[in-house]
N, C-alpha and C positions, 0 to 999 in steps of 0.2 A: 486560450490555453488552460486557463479554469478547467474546465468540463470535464478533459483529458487529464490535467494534474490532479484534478480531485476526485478520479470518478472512483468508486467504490467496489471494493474486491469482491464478490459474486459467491465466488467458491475458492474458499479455504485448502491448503494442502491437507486441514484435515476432511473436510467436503469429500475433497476430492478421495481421498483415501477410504472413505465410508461406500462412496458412493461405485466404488471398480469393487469394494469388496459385494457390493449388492447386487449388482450386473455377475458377478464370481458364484456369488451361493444361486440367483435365480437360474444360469446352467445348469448347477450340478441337479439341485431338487428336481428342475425338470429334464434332465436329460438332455439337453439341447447342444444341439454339434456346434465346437468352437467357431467356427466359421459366422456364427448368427453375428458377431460382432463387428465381421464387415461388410453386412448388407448395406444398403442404404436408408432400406424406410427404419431401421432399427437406432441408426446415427441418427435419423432427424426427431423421432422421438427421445432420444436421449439428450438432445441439443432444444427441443423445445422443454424440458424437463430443468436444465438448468444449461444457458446459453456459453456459459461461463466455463462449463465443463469440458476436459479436453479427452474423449474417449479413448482409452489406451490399445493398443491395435493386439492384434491374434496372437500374437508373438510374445506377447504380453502375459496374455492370460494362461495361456499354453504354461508358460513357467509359472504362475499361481496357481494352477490346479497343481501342477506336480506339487510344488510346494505342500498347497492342502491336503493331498493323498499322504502325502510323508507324514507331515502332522498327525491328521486321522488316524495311518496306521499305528504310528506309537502311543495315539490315546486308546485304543482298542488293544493293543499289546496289554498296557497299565490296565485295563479294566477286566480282562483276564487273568492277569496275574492276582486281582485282589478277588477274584470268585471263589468260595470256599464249595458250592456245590459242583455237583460233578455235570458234566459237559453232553450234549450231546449233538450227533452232527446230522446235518440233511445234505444230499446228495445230488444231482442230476447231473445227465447228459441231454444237451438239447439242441436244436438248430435254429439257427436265426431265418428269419428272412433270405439273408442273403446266400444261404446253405453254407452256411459256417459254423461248425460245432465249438460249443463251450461245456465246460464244467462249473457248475456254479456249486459252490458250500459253504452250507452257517454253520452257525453256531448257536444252541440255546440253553441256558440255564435261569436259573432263581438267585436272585439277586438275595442282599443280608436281610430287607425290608420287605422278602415274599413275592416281589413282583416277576413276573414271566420277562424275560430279556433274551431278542435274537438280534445277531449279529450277521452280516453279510460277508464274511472272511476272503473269497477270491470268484471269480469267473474267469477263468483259464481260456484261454484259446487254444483248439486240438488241433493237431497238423499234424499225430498220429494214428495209427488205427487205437481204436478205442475196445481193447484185449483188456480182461478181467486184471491180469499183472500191472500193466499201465495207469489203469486208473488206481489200485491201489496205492503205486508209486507217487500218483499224481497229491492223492488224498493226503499222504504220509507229508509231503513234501509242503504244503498249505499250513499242516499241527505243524511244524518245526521251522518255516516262516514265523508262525505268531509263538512261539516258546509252547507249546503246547504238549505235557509230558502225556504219552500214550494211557498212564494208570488213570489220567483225571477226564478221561472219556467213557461214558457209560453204552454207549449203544451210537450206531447210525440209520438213520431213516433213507429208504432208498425208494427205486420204481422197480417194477418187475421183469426188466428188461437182464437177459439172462446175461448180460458182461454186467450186469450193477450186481447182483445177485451172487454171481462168480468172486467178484471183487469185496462185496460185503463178506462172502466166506472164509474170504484169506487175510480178511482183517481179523475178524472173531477167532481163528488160529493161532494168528498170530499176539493179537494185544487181547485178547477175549470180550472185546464191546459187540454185544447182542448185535441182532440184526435184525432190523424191525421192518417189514417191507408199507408201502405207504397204502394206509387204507384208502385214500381216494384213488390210486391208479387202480384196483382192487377193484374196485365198484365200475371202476369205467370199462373194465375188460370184462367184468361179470357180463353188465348191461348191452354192451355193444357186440357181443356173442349172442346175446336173445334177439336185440334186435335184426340180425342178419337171417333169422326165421322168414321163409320167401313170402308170405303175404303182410307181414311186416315190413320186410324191407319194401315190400312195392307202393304200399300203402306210404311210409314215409319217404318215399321217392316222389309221387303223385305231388305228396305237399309241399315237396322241398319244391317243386316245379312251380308248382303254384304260387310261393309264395316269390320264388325268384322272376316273375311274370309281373307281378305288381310292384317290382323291385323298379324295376326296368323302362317299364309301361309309364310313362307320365299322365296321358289318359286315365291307367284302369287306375293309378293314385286318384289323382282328384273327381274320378266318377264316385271312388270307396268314401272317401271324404263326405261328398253328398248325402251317401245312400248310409254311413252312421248316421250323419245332422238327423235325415227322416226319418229313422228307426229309435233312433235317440240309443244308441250306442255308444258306449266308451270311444274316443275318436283316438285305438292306439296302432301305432304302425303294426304290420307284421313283422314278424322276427325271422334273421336266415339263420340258418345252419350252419354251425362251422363244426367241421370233420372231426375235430382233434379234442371236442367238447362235446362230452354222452349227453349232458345236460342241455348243450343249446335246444337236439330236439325233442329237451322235455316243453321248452321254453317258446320252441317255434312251435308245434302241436299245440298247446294249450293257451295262444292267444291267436290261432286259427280259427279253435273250435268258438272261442270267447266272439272273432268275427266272420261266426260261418253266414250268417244269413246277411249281411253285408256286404260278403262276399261273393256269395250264392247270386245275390242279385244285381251285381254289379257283371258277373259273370255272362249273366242274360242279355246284357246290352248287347245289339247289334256292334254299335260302333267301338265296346271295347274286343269285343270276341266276332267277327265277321263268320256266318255260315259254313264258308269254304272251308274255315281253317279248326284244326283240332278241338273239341270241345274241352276248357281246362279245366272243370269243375271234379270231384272226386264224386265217388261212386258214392250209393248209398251205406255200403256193406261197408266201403273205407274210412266212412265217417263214426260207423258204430266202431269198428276197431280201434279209429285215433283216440273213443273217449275211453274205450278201456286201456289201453295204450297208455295215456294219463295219469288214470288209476293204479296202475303196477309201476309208473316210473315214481311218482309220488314218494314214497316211501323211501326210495335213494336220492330225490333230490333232497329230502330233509336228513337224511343222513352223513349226506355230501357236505349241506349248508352247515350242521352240526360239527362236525370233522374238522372246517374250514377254520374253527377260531382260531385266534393266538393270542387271548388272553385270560384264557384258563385249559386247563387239561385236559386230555380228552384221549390220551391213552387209556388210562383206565374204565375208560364208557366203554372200550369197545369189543368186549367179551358181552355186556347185556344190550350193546347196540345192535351187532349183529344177530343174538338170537331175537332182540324182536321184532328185527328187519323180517327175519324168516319166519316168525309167525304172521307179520304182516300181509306178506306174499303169499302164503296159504288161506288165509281168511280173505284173501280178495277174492271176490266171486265173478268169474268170467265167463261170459253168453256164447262166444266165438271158440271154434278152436284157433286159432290164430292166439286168442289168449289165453288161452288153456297152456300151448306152447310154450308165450312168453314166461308165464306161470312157472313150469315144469325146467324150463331152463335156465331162470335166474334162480333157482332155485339149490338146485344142482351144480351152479357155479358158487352158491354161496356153502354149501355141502364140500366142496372139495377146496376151493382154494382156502378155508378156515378150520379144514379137520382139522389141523392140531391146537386150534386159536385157545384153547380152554387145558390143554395138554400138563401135567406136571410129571417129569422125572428127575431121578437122581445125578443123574448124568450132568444134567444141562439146564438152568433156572428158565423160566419163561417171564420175560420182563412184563406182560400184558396182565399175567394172573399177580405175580407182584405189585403191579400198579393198580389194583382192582381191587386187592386186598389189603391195600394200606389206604384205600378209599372208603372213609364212611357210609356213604351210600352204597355202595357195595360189597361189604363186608362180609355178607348172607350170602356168598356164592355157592350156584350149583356144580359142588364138586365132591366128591368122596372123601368119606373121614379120613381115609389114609391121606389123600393129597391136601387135605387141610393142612395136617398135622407136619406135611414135609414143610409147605409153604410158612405156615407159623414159625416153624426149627428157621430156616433159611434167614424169615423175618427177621428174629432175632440175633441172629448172628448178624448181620448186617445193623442193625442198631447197636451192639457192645462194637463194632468196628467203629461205630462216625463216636458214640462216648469217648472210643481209646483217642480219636484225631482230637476231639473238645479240648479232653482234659491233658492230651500231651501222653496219655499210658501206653507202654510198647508193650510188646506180645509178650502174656505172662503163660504160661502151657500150663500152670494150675488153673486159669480164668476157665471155667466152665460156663456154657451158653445160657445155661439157669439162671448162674448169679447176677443179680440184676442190683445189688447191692452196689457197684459203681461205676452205675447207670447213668445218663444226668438227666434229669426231669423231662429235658424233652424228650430224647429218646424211649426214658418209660413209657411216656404215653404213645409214642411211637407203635412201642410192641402190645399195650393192651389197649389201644382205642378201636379192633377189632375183633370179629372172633367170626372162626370160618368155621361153624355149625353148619350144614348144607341145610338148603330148604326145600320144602315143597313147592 
């Protein structure tokens, strides 16, 4: 009776409470479907983990998530409401896997201590047509879930997808936040219009084959294996393609070419490639085109990779991003016309879909020249004195605005945009740590 009256409590009710909330946060981090909690090999590492513990079931958890979501959401309410800068939102329409469309939208601003802060505010489930009115309604309905006043949104970032585009316009209408379209879709639709140039596409059709061959092949795998060790090659897999990423075939192209003669000779084997059957190696012609191919995509993978931060800005890079994307794409020297083509067509998509990227009127501020000239590094924009001059005026008005919110001062209609006399320090330096002198 000993052994049993004295045996020793294992896990504490608070153990145990630590330990469902850590089984609770490793779903949500990873995503993982409530269900994982009543497999079996999941109970028996959690029962070899601590034997004592009595695994709480699906039912369980199901109401601790809600619970948590509820929490979350009013801590992101409160952390909203104390942001003094202004707001701005990203947009998408997307489909899942299982061809179910969502809405996803953030939220990102600058916190008091200068730090970049986004937020993940909802992913919607569609179960209507996805009409430019709809999503706007959709969008509207997200700000006023989280207390969100329409004035303390500066702009939204969207896709180029003509109901996003539709819907960004009848926002800007109606609450007038800019409309920013996403430079990376931007680049993927330049890029994927060159590549559809027909000895392009055949060429990267060839490799996509090819590399899905060694995908598949168990063989031609561990013959390529071999034939790196003997060549003393990098031993890295091939890369596939995927459709929906301009960049996978910069990515599959250029560790083709990295294992072309590894490939090349692996190809030669009878026993991975039998006589009878299709010869899978690429032409000579298709191989000079992949390295120029390379060469021209280069310059938008780094532009892409550039874009991708999120923790620093990178609106305002991208007025002298793009133009030195386009001098890049002109000084690339191409042997083929095939790249001549791809040459002349991203080239052309970079021409039209950013005529107005550098644009200033009275009508209508351009948030991109705004963000580029309140950017030290690019202060010295190429732009005409007159559209300096608008952009500086604009400048400063928007600086005596955030002064009036500082210091609490309402509209006074004698405050003229000049007087900078009460200003508040930051702000001044706001308005004179640039100057849009145009340059050479």
């Amino acid at each position: 009776m000993d052994p049993f009256l004295l045996k020793r409590q294992t896990c504490t009710p608070q153990q145990a409470t630590a330990l469902t909330e850590s089984v609770l946060q490793m779903l949500i981090y990873d995503m993982r479907p409530l269900s994982m909690v009543d497999g079996a090999g999941f109970q028996k590492m959690i029962a070899q983990f601590n034997p004592d513990y009595i695994l709480p079931s699906r039912t369980h958890f199901t109401h601790l998530m809600e619970q948590k979501y509820s929490t979350t959401f009013l801590k992101v309410k409160e952390i909203l409401k104390e942001v003094n800068s202004s707001l701005t939102l990203t947009c998408d329409v997307w489909t899942s896997c299982a061809t179910e469309a969502y809405l996803g939208v953030s939220c990102h601003f600058i916190t008091k201590d200068w730090q970049m802060k986004t937020l993940n505010l909802a992913t919607l489930p569609l179960e209507e047509r996805h009409t430019a009115a709809d999503i706007m309604l959709w969008i509207e309905e997200v700000t006023e879930k989280f207390d969100i006043f329409p004035i303390k949104i500066n702009a939204i970032v969207h896709d180029n997808g003509s109901n996003m585009v539709a819907a960004a316009r009848l926002l800007e209408e109606k609450h007038g936040w800019f409309s920013v379209r996403c430079a990376g879709h931007t680049f993927h639709l330049i890029v994927t219009s060159a590549l559809k140039e027909p000895s392009i596409n055949k060429a990267t059709g060839a490799a996509r084959n090819l590399v899905e061959h060694f995908r598949r092949s168990e063989l031609a795998n561990s013959k390529l294996k071999k034939k790196q060790q003997q060549m003393n090659t990098a031993e890295h897999k091939l890369i596939q393609e995927v459709n929906t990423r301009w960049n996978s075939t910069y990515y599959m192209v250029e560790r083709l070419l990295e294992q072309r003669w590894p490939v090349t000779a692996t190809l030669s084997d009878p026993e991975v490639i039998p006589r009878c059957k299709h010869y899978c190696d690429l032409k000579p012609d298709q191989w000079v085109l992949l390295e120029e191919l390379v060469q021209g995509l280069g310059p938008f993978e780094c532009a892409t990779v550039f874009l991708s931060g999120q923790e620093y800005a990178t609106a305002s890079c991208l007025p002298q991003l793009v133009k030195g994307l386009q001098r890049s794409i002109q000084q690339t020297q191409f042997e083929t016309s095939a790249g001549k083509a791809f040459r002349a067509i991203a080239g052309k998509g970079i021409s039209e879909r950013w005529e107005n990227l550098n644009s200033v009127s009275a009508e209508r501020d351009n948030p991109l020249v705004l963000a580029a000239a309140i950017d030290p590094r690019f202060r010295k924009m190429l732009i005409s004195p007159e559209d300096g001059t608008r952009v500086r005026s604009t400048i400063e008005v928007l600086a005596i605005k955030e002064a009036k919110v500082e210091t609490g001062i309402h509209d006074d209609p004698e405050l003229q945009p000049m007087r900078r006399g009460n200003v508040s320090g930051e702000s001044q330096r706001w308005i004179t740590c640039f100057s849009l002198t145009p340059t050479a």
